[in-house]
ChimeraX commands (.cxc) that place a marker at each C-alpha (Angstrom):
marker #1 position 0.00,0.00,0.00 radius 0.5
marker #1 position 1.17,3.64,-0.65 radius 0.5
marker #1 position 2.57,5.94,1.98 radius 0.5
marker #1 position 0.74,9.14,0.08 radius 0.5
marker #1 position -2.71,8.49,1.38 radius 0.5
marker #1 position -3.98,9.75,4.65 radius 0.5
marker #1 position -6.64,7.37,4.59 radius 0.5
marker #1 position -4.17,4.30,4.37 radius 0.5
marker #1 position -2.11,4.99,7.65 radius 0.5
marker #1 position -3.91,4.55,10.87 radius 0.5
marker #1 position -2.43,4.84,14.65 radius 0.5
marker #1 position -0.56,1.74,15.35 radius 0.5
marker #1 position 0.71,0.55,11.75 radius 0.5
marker #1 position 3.87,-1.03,11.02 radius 0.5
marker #1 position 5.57,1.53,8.35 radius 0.5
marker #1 position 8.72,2.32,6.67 radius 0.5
marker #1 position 9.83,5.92,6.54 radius 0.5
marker #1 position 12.43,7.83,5.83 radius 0.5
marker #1 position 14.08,10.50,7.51 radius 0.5
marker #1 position 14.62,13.82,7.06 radius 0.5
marker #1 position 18.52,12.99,7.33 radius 0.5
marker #1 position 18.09,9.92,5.03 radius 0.5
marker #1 position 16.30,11.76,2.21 radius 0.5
marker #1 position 19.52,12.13,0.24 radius 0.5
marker #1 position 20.40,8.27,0.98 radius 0.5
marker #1 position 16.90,6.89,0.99 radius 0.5
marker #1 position 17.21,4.78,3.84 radius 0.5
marker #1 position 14.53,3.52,5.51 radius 0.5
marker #1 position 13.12,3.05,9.50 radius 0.5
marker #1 position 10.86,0.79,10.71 radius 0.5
marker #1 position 8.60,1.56,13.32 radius 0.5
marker #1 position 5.00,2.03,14.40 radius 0.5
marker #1 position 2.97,5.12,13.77 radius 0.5
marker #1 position 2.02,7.21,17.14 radius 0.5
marker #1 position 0.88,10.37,15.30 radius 0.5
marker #1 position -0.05,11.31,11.79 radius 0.5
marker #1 position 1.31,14.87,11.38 radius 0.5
marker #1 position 0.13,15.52,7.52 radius 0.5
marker #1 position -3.22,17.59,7.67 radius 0.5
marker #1 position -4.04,16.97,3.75 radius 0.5
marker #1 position -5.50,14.13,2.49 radius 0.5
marker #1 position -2.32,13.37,0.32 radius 0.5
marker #1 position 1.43,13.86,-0.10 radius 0.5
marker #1 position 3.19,13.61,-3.26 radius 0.5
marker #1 position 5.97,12.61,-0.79 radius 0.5
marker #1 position 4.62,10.08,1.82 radius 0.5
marker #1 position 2.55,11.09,4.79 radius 0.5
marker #1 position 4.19,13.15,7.40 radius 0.5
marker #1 position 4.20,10.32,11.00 radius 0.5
marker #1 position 5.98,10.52,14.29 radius 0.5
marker #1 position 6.51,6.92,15.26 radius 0.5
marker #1 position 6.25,5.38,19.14 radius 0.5
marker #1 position 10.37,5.79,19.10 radius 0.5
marker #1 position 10.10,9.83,18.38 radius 0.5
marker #1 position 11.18,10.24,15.00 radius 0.5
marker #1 position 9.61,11.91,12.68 radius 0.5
marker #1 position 9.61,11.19,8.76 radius 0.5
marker #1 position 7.63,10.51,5.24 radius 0.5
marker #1 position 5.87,6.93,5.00 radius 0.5
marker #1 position 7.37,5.17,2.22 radius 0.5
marker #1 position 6.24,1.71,2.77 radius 0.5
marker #1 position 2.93,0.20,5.12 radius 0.5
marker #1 position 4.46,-2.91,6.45 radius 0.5
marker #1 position 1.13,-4.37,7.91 radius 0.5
marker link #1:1,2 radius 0.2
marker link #1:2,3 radius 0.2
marker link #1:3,4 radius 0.2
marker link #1:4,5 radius 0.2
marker link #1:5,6 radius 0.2
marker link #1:6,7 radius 0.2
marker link #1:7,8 radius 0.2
marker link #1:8,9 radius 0.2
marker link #1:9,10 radius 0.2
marker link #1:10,11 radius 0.2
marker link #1:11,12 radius 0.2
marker link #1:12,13 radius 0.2
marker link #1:13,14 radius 0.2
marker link #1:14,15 radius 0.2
marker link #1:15,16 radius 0.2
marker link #1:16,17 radius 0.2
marker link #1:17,18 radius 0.2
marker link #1:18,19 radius 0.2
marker link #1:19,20 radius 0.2
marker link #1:20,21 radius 0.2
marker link #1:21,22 radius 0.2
marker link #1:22,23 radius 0.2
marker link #1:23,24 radius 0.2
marker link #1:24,25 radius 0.2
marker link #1:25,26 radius 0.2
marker link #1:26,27 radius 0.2
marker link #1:27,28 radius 0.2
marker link #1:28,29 radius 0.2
marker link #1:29,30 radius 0.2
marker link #1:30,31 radius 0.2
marker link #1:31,32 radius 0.2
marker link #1:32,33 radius 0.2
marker link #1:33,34 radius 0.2
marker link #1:34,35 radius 0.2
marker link #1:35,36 radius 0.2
marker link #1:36,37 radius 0.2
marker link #1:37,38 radius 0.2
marker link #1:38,39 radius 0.2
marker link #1:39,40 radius 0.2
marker link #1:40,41 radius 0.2
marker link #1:41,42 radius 0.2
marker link #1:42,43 radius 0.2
marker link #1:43,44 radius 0.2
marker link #1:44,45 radius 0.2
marker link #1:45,46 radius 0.2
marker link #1:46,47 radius 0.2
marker link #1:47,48 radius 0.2
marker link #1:48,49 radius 0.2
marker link #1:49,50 radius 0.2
marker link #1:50,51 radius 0.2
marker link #1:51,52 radius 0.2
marker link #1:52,53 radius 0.2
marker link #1:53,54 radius 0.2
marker link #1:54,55 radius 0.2
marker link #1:55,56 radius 0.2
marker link #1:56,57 radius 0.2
marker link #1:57,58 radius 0.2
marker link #1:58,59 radius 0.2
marker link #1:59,60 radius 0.2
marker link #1:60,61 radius 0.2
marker link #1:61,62 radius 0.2
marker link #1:62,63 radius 0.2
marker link #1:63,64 radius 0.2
view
């Protein structure tokens, strides 16, 4: 599933995003979504989410 939906990412996911450090790189974090920080409905990008760990990047990938 695509990370550029609002709709798709829910509280409690497993993602993949990337950091704002990574961009250049493209690496990739797992984690699991705490907050959804994107207030559109869609991002060209990925979906702005803070994860439980603290960080704070685009989804790329829903894991589950």
């Amino acid at each position: 599933m695509s990370g550029t939906k609002r709709t798709n990412i829910k509280p409690g996911l497993q993602v993949r995003i990337v950091l704002k450090s990574d961009q250049r790189t493209g690496k990739l974090t797992d984690g699991i979504v705490k907050d959804i920080l994107t207030k559109s409905a869609t991002h060209p990008h990925g979906i702005k989410v803070r994860l439980q760990s603290g960080q704070v990047g685009r989804v790329k990938e829903i894991v589950s």
